[in-house]
C-alpha positions, 0 to 999 in steps of 0.5 A: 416641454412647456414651461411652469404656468407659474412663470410663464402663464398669460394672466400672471401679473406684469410689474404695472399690475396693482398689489394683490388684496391684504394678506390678512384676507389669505390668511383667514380663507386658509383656516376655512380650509377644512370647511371648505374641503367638506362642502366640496366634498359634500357636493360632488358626492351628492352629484356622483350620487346621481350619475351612480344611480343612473349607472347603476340603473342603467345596468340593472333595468333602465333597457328593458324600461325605455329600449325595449328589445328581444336581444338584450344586449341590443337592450343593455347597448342602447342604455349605456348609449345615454350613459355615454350621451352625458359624458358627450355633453360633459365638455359643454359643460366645462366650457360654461361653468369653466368660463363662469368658474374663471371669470366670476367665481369658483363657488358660483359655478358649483352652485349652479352645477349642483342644481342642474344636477339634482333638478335632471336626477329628479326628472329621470325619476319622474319619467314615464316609461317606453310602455306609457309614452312610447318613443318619448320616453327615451328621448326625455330620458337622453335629454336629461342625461345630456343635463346631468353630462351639462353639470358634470363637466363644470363638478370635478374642476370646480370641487377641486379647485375650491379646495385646493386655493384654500389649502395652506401651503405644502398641503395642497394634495391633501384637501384638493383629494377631499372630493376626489372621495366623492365619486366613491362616496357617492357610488357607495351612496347609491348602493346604500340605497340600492340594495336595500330597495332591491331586497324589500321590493324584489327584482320584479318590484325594482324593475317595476317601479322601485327603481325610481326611489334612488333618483327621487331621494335626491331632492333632499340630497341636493337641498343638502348640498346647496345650503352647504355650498352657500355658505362658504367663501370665495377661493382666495386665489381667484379673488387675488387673480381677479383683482390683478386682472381688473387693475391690468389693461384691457385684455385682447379680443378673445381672451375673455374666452378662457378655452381660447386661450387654454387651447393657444397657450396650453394645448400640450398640457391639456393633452398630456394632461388628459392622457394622465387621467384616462386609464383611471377613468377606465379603470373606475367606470369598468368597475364600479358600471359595466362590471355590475351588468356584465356579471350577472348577465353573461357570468351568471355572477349574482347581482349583491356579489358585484355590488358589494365586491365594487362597494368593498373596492370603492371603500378601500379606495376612499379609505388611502385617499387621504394619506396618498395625497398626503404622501404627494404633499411629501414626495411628490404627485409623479412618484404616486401617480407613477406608482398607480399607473404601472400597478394598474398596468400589471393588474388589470388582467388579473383583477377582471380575470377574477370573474370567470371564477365567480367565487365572491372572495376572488372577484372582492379582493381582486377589486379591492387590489385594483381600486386600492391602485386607482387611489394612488393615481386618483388622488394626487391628481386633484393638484397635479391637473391645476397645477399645471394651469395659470389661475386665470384659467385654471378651472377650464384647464383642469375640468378639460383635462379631466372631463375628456379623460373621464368621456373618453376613458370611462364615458364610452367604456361599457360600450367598447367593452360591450363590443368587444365582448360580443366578439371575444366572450371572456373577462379577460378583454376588459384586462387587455383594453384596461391594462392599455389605456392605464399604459397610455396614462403612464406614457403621458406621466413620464412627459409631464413635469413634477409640479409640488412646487408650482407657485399656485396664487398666479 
């Protein structure tokens, strides 16, 4: 088992290295703590808001515009095909905004992340479709999809992180779990807006044109975003770990590369660390994206019923967030995120069994059930992913670890449930692959150590 980055990290300051800056700068970034948490929150919404929108798009009318087919599942196929394109291009982008998060500052690389965002969602508003432009119009679409997977890869670690350094101490869960209510929020967005368009303009209207008024209402969104991001301040962790960095020797070939190194030094952790998180993004991405497809289309199961049973679900869940994480604060991040995992286990196949009732109230509470169980491993693990890693390498750490969960787990999950509905028509398959990944999840939790008490300032 490796040891506590905390006493054994690579960047951890030896006894030649300089005092940290005065404690009195510390202490006034801990009582901009709660700003902090907001602005962080207030971004990643905004960006979950984008990639939801797409999700959301993508189930409801983006394959018929830009793939065309008699077989609308070959249809349904190829727009979640771009759905999964952004999560393959998500760890390009833990690589580039991980390098500029540890090496230059959290806050810029968020900056810079919430603006590719808003400038790819406002172009896939703006694009043409495949009856105007041809075969220019998919491949447009993919290359802003690879754009938004670009700026979800440096989102996540660098949302959480800015939380989590400003955090005073023992509270650490509790505002590294702030934005973690930003994927619901900002799903619960999306639907917001939606719905609303879907009622006035109708599903013709919608599939016609009115589809692309959520992706332009992120212009505002992201102007929004920006001035909140720019006005707070530094992590004060990364400030102390750059001041003992520039006062060290010179480091070694290659280690500026902050992958590099995770990958020398840390490559159980980002493994297992990984595992922790997968069977969440199943669980999430199942729900909140395929599920919307799947019902309606091979169940019958009206649209506004799937829409709002997920966005019932995704409020209960942003709803214990809070006092989840804070439980982790008191007890631990394992004990909940165990609890989480083995609940999600036994529930999977009873919670997407719910839809061969197609009764609203079953499909509403089993989601809610199910999405109440995510928050359990979804919120603690804000603090337990960089808990694992050193300052120095913190950000690539934990957005690797998290962004492979969410490409693996919940990127190419609509395709394989797609597959392996075209093979076994029956809710119950999304149960069975769901109930596994959560399981694997669980396996890696038992082999990672509990990490509440890591020193997090080296």
């Amino acid at each position: 088992m490796p040891e506590s980055p905390s006493k054994t990290g690579p960047e951890t300051a030896g006894p030649g290295a300089a005092a940290s800056p005065p404690s009195a700068e510390k202490t006034a970034a801990r009582t901009e703590a709660p700003r902090v948490a907001a602005a962080s929150l207030v971004g990643t919404t905004i960006e979950y808001y984008d990639f939801a929108v797409y999700g959301t798009a993508s189930a409801l009318v983006l394959g018929p515009a830009f793939f065309p087919s008699g077989n609308p599942t070959v249809s349904s196929l190829a727009a979640f095909l771009t759905f999964a394109a952004a999560f393959l291009s998500r760890p390009l982008g833990v690589v580039l905004f991980g390098t500029i998060g540890d090496r230059l500052g959290r806050r810029q690389a968020l900056v810079a992340s919430l603006l590719l965002m808003g400038v790819a969602t406002v172009g896939v508003g703006l694009l043409p479709t495949y009856e105007t432009a041809g075969l220019l119009a998919p491949v447009l679409l993919v290359t802003l999809r690879l754009l938004q997977g670009l700026s979800m890869g440096g989102e996540w670690g660098g949302a959480v992180l800015l939380a989590a350094e400003h955090a005073p101490p023992g509270r650490r869960a509790l505002y590294a779990s702030v934005p973690q209510a930003g994927p619901s929020l900002g799903f619960l967005l999306s639907s917001a807006v939606i719905l609303p368009t879907l009622h006035i303009a109708g599903r013709d209207g919608f599939a016609d044109w009115a589809w692309r008024i959520p992706f332009l209402l992120s212009t505002v969104l992201v102007v929004i975003g920006l001035w909140v991001r720019t006005t707070v301040s530094e992590s004060p962790v990364f400030r102390d770990a750059a001041h003992r960095t520039a006062q060290a020797p010179a480091p070694a070939p290659g280690s500026r590369f902050p992958l590099a190194t995770l990958l020398k030094r840390y490559p159980g952790r980002l493994l297992l660390g990984t595992g922790a998180a997968i069977g969440g993004s199943a669980v999430y991405y199942l729900t909140i994206v395929y599920s919307l497809s799947y019902g309606p289309k091979q169940l019958g199961i009206p649209q506004n019923t799937m829409l709002t049973a997920a966005s019932i679900g995704a409020a209960a869940g942003i709803a214990i967030t809070l006092p989840v994480a804070r439980l982790s604060d008191r007890i631990g991040r394992r004990p909940v995120m165990l609890t989480g995992a083995v609940g999600c286990v036994l529930w999977a196949v009873p919670m997407y069994a719910s839809l061969s009732s197609r009764d609203a109230w079953l499909i509403t509470g089993a989601y809610t059930v199910g999405l109440m169980l995510l928050a359990l491993m979804f919120s603690p693990v804000a603090a337990f992913l960089p808990e694992l890693f050193p300052a120095r390498l913190r950000y690539t750490g934990a957005s690797a670890a998290f962004i492979l969960a969410n490409t693996l787990g919940g990127g190419f999950a609509p395709l394989v449930a797609t597959w392996l509905n075209s093979r076994w028509d029956s809710p119950l398959v999304l149960g069975f692959y769901t109930g596994g990944l959560c399981l694997l999840s669980l396996l890696c939790l038992l082999a990672l150590p509990e990490t509440r008490d890591h020193e997090f300032d080296t």
